[in-house]
BAMI-643112 format. One record per residue: residue in three letters; x negated, y negated, z of N, C-alpha, C in turn. Coordinates in steps of 0.2 Angstrom, whole numbers, plus 5000, padded with zeros to 4 digits. Layout:
BEGIN
ALAXYZXYZXYZ;...
//
This chain:
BEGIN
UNK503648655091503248715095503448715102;UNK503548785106503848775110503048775116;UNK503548775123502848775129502348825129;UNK501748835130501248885131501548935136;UNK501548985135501749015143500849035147;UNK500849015151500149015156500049095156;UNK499249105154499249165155499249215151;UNK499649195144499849235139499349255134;UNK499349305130498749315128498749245119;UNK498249235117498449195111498449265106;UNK498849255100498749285096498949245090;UNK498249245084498049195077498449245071;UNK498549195071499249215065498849175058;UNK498649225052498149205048498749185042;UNK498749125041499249105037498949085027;UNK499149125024499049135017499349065013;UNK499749035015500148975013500449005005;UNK500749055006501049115000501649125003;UNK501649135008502549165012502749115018;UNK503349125020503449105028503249135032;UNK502949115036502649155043503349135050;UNK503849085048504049075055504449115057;UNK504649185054505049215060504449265062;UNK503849295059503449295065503049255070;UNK503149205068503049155073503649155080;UNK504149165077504649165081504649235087;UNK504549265083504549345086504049355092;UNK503449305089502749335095502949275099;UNK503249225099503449165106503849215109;UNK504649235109504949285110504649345115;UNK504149375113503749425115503249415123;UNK503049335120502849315125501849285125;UNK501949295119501149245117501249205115;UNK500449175114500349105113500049105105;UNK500549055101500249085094500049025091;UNK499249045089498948995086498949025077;UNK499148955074499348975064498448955062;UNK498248985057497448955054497648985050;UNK497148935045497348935035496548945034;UNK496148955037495248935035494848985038;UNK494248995035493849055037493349045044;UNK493348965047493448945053493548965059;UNK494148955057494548965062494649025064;UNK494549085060494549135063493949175067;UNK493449135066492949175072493049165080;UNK493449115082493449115088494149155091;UNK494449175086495049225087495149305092;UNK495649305095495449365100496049405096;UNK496549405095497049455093497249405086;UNK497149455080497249445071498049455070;UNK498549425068499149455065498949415059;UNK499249465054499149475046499549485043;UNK500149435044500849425038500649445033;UNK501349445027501249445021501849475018;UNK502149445012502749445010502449445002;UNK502749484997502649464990501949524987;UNK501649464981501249494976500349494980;UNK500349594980499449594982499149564980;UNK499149544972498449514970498349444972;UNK499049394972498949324974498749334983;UNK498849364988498749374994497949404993;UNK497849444989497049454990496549394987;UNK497049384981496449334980496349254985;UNK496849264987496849204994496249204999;UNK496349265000496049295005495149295003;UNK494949324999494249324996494149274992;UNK494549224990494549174988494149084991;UNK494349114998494549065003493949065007;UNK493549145009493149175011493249195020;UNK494349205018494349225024494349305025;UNK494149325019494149405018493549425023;UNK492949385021492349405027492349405033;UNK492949335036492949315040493449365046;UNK493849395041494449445046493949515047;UNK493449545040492849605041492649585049;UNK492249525049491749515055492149535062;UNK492749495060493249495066493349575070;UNK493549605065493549665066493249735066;UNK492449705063491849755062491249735065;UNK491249665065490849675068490849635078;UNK491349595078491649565085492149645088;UNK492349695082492949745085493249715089;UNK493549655087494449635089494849645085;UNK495349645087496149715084496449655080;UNK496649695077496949635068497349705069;UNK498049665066498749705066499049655058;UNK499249705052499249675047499849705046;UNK500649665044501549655045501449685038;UNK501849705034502049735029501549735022;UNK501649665018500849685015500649645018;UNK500349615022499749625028499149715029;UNK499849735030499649835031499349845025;UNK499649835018499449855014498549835012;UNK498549755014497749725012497249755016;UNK497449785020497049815025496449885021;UNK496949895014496649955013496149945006;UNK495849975003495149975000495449934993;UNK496049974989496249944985497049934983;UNK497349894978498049914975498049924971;UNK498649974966498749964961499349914957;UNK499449894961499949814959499849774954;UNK500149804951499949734942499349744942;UNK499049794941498349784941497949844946;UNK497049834946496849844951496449814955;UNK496549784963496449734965496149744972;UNK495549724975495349724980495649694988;UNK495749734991495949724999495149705003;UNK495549735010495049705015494549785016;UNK494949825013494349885016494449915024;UNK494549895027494749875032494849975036;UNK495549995033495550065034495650085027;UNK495450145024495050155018495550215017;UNK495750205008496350225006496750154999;UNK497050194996497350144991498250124992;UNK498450084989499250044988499450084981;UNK499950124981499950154974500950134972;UNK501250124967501850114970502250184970;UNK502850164975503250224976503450264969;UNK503650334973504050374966504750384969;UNK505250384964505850354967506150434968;UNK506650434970506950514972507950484969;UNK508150494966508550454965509050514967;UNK509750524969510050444969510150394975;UNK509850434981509750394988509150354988;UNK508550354986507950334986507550284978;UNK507750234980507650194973507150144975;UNK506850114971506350054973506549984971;UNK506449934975505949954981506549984985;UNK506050004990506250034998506549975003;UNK507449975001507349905007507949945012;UNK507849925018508249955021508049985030;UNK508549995036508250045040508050095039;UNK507350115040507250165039506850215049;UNK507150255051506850305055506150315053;UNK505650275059504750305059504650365065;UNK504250395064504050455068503350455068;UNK503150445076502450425079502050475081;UNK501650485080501250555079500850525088;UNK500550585091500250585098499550525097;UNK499350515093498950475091499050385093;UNK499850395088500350325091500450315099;UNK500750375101500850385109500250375112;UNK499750355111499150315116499050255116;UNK499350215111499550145110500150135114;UNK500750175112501550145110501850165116;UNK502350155119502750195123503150255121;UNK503250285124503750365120504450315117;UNK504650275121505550235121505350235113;UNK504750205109504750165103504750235098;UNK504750295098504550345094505250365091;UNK505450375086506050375082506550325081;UNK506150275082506650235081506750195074;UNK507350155071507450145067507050055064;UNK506750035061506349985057506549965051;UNK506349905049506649895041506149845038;UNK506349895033505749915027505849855021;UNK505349845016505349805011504849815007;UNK504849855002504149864998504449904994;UNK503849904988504049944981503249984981;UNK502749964986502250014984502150054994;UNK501650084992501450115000500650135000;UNK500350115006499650145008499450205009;UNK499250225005498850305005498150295009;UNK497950305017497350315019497050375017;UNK496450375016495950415014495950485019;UNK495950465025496050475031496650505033;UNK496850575033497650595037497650555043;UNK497150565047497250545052497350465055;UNK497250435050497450355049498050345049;UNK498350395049499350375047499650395055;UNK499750355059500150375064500850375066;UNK501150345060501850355059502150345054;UNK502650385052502850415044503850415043;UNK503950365038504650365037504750425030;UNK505450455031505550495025505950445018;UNK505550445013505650415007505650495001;UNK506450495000506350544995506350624999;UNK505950654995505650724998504850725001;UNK504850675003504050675006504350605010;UNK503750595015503350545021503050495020;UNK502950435020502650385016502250365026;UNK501550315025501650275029501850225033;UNK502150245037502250185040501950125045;UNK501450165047501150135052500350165053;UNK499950155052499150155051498750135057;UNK498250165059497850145066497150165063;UNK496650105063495950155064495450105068;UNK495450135073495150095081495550035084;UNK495549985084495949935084496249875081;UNK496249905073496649895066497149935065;UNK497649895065498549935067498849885058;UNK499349955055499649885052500349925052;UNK500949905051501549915050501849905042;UNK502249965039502249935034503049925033;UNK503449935039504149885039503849815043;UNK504249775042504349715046504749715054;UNK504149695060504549705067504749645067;UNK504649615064504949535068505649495063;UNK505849565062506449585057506849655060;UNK506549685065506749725064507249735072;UNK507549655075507849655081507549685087;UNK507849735089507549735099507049765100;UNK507149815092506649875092505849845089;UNK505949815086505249755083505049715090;UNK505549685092505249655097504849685103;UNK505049755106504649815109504049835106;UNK504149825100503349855097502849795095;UNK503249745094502749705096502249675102;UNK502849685107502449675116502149715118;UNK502249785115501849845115501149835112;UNK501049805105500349795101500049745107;UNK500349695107499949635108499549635115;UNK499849685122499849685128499349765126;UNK499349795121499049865123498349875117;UNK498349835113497849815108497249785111;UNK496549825112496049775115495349775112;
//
């Protein structure tokens, strides 16, 4: 583990023990915080800033999650303490009411809307979606984000995508096919991305120092 930087804000990295967390762990030192990992519903209450990895299949990450009873634990965090939880690729997805992934499987509720899988658009547009994809940040975004971060290029990995209930919960949209898919989700200080920034070079690293320092 590298030195603390004085000053920095901490931000708790909720670890599923399902994926690798280290190149987000990489990413947020880089940026310039101080990253605490927790496996336990614990450790999350004295938490000030939520990152919510996540690589793979929703129902073993959900049922991690409500399994463990850190499903309540990240609600409180963020409904009823309203600290900002920012959840990375399916992170984004657990965020939402439900999946249809192998099944029909409970998320966090969190912003409300379902995970449904992509429709392929062939021959440019196949599943899963892996690849740079161009997001586009609606003025909603631009009260978080700086202008520099809007058009620019991210990269993607998923075969499903989050449908919010709420238009207004989508504040950045890549083109997949002949339609928009989300890319990026806000409802108060619940953010998720559904590329991966700490993957996604200089342009990830900007949006990350941009959540962490502008998230409160």
């Amino acid at each position: 583990m590298t030195a603390l930087q004085a000053g920095a804000r901490v931000v708790t990295i909720v670890d599923l023990q399902i994926q690798n967390i280290l190149s987000v762990e990489n990413a947020l030192r880089v940026v310039g915080a101080q990253v605490k990992v927790v496996r336990d519903a614990a450790s999350i209450a004295s938490a000030d800033l939520l990152v919510l990895p996540g690589v793979g299949s929703f129902r073993a990450a959900a049922e991690r999650l409500h399994g463990s009873g850190m499903a309540d634990a990240i609600k409180q965090h963020a409904i009823t303490r309203k600290r900002p939880i920012i959840g990375l690729c399916l992170g984004m997805q657990l965020l939402a009411d439900f999946s249809e992934e192998h099944g029909n499987h409970p998320g966090l509720g969190l912003i409300h809307g379902n995970v449904v899988r992509l429709e392929e658009a062939p021959p440019d547009y196949r599943v899963p979606n892996v690849g740079w994809r161009e997001v586009s940040l609606n003025e909603k975004a631009m009260e978080l984000l700086p202008e520099a971060l809007n058009n620019r290029s991210y990269y993607h990995v998923h075969s499903y995508q989050f449908q919010p209930t709420d238009p207004s919960h989508t504040i950045g949209t890549s083109k997949f096919g002949p339609t928009r898919i989300a890319s990026f989700v806000k409802r108060e200080s619940i953010v998720g991305t559904q590329f991966h920034p700490e993957k996604s070079q200089e342009s990830g690293l900007d949006l990350l120092h941009a959540l962490i320092n502008g998230l409160r």
